[in-house]
C-alpha positions in Angstrom: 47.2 60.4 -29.5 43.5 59.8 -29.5 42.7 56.2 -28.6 39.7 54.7 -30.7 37.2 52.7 -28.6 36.7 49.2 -30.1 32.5 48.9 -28.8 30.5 47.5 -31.6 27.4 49.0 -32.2 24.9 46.6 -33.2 21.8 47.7 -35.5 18.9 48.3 -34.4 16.9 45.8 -36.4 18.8 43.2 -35.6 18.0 43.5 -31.8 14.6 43.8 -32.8 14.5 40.9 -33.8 15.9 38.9 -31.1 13.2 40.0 -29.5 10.7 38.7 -31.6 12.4 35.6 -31.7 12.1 35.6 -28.4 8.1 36.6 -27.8 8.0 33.8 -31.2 9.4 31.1 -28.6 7.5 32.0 -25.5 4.4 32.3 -27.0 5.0 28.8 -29.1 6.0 27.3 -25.7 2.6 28.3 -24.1 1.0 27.0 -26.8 2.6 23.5 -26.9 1.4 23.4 -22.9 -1.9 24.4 -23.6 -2.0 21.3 -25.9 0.0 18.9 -24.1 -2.8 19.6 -21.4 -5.7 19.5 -23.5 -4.2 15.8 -24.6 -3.5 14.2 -21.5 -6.5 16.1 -19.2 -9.2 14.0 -20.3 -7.2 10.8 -19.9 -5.7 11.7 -16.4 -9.6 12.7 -15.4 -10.7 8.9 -16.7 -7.9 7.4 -14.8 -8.6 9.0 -11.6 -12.5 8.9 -11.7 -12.1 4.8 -12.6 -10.2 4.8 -9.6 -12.3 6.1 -7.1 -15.5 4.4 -9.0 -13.9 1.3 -8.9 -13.4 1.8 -5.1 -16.9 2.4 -4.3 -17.8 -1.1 -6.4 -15.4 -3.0 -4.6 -16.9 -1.6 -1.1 -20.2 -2.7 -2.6 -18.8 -6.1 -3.2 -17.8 -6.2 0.4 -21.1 -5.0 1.6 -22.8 -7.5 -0.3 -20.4 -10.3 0.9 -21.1 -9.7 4.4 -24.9 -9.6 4.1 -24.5 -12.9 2.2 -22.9 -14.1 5.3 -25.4 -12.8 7.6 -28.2 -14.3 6.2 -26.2 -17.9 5.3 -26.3 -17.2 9.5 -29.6 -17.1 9.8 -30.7 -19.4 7.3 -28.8 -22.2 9.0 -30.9 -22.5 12.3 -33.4 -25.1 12.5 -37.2 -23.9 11.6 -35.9 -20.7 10.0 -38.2 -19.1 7.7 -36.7 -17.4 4.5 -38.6 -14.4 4.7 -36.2 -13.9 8.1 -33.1 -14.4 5.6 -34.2 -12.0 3.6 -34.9 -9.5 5.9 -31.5 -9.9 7.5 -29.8 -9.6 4.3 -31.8 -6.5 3.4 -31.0 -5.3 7.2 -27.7 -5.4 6.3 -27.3 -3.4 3.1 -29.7 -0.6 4.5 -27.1 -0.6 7.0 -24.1 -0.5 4.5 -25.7 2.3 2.6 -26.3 1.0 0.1 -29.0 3.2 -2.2 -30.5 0.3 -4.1 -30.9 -2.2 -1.6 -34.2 -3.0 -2.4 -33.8 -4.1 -6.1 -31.2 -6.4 -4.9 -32.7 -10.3 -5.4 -31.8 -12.6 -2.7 -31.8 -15.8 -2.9 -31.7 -18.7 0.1 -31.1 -22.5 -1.1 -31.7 -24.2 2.8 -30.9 -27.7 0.7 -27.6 -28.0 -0.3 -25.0 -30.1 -0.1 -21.4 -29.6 1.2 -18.6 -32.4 1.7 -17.0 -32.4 4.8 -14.1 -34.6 5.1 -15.4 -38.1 3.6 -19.1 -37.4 4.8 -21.7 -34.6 2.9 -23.8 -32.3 5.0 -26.6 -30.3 4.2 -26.2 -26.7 3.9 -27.7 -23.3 3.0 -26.2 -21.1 0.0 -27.2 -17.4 0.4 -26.8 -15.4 -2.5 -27.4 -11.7 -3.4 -27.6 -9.9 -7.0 -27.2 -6.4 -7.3 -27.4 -3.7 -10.1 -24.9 -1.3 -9.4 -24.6 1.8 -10.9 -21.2 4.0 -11.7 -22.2 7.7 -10.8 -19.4 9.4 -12.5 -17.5 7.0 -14.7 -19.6 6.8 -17.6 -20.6 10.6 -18.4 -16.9 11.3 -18.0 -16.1 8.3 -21.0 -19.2 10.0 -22.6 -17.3 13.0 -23.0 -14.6 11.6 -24.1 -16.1 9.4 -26.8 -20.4 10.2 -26.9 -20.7 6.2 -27.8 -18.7 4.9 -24.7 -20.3 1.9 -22.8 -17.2 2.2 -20.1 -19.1 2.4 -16.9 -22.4 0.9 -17.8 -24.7 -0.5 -14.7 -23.1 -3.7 -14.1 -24.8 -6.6 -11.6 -22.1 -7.7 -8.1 -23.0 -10.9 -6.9 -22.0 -12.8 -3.6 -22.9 -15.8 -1.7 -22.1 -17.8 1.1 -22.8 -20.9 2.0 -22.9 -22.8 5.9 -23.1 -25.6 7.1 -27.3 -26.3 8.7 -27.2 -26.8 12.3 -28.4 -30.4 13.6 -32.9 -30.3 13.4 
């Protein structure tokens, strides 16, 4: 006796269309990546320029700061002329790189007045302005949205103020 064999034979159209199921699924796949990347791209490139922008102002701010200081320096010895201040504080930047250092606007106040304990003393206040540009931040926003003000020229500011030595 003649066994029958129990394989099932499937037809051919329906593995036919597994397979485009299949290709239907892959291809939808790559296309939900395509815009999953296309959303979150420009936001991730925002995010990671504003960091490194941000950076760069804050290492402005700490450039400035420290000319600021230098000059508060020189502008408390007796007989010191403010050109000198100015110079030092310009000194400085130049030195800190910065690009712009000579549209910065210093200004030296030699007649202050600071409290020390229950007695005041005068003092000298040096302060510096500067208009500092983003480089990248606001063409990237400007892609994103063409009427973006995000990274617009902005102006840092620091001072510092010592106490004048005895005249």
């Amino acid at each position: 006796m003649r066994r029958r064999s129990r394989s099932v034979h499937w037809p051919q159209s329906l593995g036919s269309d597994r397979r485009v199921g299949f290709i239907r699924r892959a291809v939808s796949a790559r296309g939900t990546a395509l815009l999953e990347t296309a959303l979150t791209l420009p936001l991730m490139l925002i995010v990671s320029v504003g960091i490194l922008e941000f950076g760069r102002a804050y290492q402005t701010w700490q450039v400035l700061t420290n000319a600021a200081r230098e000059g508060a320096r020189v502008a408390v010895l007796p007989n010191e002329d403010p050109s000198a201040v100015q110079a030092r504080v310009l000194a400085y930047m130049q030195g800190g790189q910065l690009s712009n250092a000579n549209q910065a606007t210093i200004t030296v106040n030699r007649t202050a007045t600071i409290s020390i304990g229950p007695q005041n003393a005068s003092a000298s206040i040096v302060t510096v302005d500067y208009p500092f540009q983003f480089m990248v931040l606001q063409p990237v926003a400007q892609l994103v949205q063409s009427s973006s003000t995000l990274g617009g020229p902005i102006t840092i500011s620091a001072s510092a103020e010592m106490r004048n030595e005895a005249q």
